[in-house]
N, C-alpha and C positions, 0 to 999 in steps of 0.2 A: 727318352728319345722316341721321337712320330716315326715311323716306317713313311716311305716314298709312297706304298700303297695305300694307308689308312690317309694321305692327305690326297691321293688321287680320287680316291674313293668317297670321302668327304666334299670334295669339289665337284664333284658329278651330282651327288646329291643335292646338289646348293638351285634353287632356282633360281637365274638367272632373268635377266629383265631384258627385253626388246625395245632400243628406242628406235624411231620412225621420224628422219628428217624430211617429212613432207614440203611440199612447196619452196625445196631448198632453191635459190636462184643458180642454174645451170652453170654462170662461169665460176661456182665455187666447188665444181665436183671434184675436181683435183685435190683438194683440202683433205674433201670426204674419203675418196680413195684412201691420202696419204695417210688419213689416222685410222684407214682400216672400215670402211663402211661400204656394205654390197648395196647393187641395184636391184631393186624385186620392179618388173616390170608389167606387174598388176593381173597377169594370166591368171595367176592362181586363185585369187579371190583378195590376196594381201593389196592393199593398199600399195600404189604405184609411186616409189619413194623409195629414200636410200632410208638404211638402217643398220646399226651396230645392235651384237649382243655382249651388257656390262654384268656384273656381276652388282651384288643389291649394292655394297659398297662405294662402287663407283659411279652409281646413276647423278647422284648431284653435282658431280664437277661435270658428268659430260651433259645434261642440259646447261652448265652455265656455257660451256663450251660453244654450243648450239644457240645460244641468245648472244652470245658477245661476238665470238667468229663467222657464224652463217648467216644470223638472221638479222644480228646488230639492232636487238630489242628483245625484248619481254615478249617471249610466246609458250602457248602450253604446247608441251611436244608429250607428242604418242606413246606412252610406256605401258608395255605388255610382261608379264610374266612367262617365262619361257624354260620347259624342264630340258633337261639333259636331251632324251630320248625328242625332241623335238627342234634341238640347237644343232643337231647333226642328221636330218634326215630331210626332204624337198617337203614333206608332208605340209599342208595346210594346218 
């Protein structure tokens, strides 16, 4: 039997991936909201676009997500690696 901590603990460790819905067309923000994706509004140096953070798992269904529902084509979207200590802090 895992302990609740040895899988939280495990999951923090995990690096996570950043995708970046660049150039999404604006009457589709509501979509992006609804499945959970923030605005970064490019102050900080990040690129001025919405973006979700998925775990490595999950990154290929949510670019098909991103080519079939936002962009309704084949495009390369933005994936960055993203640790813990970086998914929960405004830092750059």
């Amino acid at each position: 039997m895992v302990s609740a901590l040895s899988l939280l603990l495990e999951r923090a460790r995990t690096v996570w991936k950043r995708l970046w819905a660049e150039y999404a067309p604006f009457e589709l923000k509501d979509i992006l909201k609804a499945r959970g994706y923030r605005w970064n509004d490019g102050s900080d140096g990040r690129p001025k676009a919405w973006f979700i953070d998925r775990p490595p798992e999950e990154v290929e269904e949510e670019i098909r997500f991103l080519c079939s529902e936002i962009y309704q084509r084949k495009v390369d979207i933005t994936v960055r690696s993203v640790e813990a200590g970086d998914r929960f802090t405004n830092r750059v």
